[in-house]
C-alpha positions in Angstrom: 23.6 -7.5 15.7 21.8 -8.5 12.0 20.6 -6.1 9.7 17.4 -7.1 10.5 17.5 -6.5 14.4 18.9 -3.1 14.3 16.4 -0.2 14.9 15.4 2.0 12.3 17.6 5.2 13.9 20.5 2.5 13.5 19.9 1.9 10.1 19.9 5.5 8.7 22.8 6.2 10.9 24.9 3.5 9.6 23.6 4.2 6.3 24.1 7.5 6.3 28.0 6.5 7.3 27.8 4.3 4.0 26.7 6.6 2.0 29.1 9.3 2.3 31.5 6.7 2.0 30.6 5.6 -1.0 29.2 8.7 -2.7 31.0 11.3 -0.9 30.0 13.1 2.4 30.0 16.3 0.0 27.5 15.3 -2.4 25.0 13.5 0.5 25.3 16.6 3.2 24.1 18.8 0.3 21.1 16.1 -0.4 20.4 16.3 3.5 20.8 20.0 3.8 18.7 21.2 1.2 15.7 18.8 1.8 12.9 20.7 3.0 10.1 18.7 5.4 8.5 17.0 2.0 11.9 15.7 0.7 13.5 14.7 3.9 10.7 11.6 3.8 12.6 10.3 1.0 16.0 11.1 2.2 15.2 8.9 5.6 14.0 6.0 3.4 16.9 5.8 1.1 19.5 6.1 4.3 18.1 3.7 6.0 16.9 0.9 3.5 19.3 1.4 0.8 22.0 2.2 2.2 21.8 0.9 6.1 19.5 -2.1 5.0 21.1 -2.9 1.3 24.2 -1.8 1.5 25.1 -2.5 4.9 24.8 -6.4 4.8 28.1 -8.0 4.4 27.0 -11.3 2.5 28.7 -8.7 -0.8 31.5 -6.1 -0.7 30.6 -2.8 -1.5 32.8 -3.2 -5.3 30.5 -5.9 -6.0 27.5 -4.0 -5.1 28.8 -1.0 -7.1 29.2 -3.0 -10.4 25.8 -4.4 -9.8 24.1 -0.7 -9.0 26.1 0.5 -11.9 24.3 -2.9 -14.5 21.0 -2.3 -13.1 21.0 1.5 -13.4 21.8 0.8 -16.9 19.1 -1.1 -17.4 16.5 1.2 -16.1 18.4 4.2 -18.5 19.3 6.4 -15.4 22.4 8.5 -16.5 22.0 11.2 -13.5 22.3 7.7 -11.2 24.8 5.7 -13.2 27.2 9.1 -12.9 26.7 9.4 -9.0 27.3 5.8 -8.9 30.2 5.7 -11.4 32.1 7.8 -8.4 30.7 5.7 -6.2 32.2 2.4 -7.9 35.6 3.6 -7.9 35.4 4.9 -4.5 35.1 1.3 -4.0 37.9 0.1 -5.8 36.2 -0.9 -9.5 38.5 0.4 -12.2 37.7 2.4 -15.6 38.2 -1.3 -17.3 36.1 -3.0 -14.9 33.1 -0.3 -15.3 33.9 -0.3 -19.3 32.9 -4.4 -19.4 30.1 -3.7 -17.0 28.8 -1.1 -19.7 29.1 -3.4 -22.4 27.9 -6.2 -21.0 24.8 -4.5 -19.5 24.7 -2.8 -23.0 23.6 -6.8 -24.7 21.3 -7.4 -22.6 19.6 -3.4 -22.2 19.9 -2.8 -25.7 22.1 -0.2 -27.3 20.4 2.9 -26.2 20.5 2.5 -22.5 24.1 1.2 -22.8 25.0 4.4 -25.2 23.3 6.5 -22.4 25.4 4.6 -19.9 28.4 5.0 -21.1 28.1 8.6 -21.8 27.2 9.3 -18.3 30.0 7.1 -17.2 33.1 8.3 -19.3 31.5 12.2 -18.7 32.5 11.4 -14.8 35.7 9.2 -15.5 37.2 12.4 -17.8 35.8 14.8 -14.7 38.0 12.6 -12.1 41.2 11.9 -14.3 41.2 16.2 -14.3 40.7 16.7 -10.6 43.2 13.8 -9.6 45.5 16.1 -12.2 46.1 12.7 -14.6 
């Protein structure tokens, strides 16, 4: 079955299995549990078309996504994102080095203040996993 011809109860259930895999089933049960009726609107949208339509098609691997998610956010100056994501993109198997050159490069083209911001965000979660891994 495509992306396209699954059924929207098949996309947020794949997607929902993405996105714990990728961000950690911790961090989305919480985000699932603690919407309230209002919220929960946006939680079935971004389940189902981010993660089971976007980030379920298999035309790019999920590390590939990742660096791009990680250049875009960047761009946009979201540090909350870009540290969610930062966890994300080694879940998916991009190193520190790789998501350094992503930084850098995102930061010539975004201009120095989102790519300051970026980085930040980035090495505040890279410092948080070396501890827990016990590095």
């Amino acid at each position: 079955m495509t992306v396209s011809s699954k059924s929207i109860d098949d996309l947020f259930k794949e997607g929902l299995s993405l996105r714990r895999q990728v961000l950690g089933a911790e961090y989305v049960d919480r985000s699932m549990e603690s919407a309230n009726d209002f919220m929960m609107a946006f939680q079935r949208i971004t389940t189902e078309w981010c993660w089971g339509y976007a980030w379920g098609r298999d035309t790019l691997d999920l590390k590939t996504r990742s660096m791009l998610n990680l250049a875009m956010l960047t761009a946009l100056n979201r540090s909350a994102e870009i540290k969610l994501h930062v966890r994300g993109a080694v879940n998916n198997g991009v190193t520190a080095e790789e998501i350094k050159e992503i930084l850098l490069h995102a930061t010539i083209y975004c201009g120095i203040p989102a790519g300051l911001d970026a980085f930040k965000a980035a090495n505040e979660v890279l410092q948080a996993m070396e501890r827990e891994s016990g590095a």
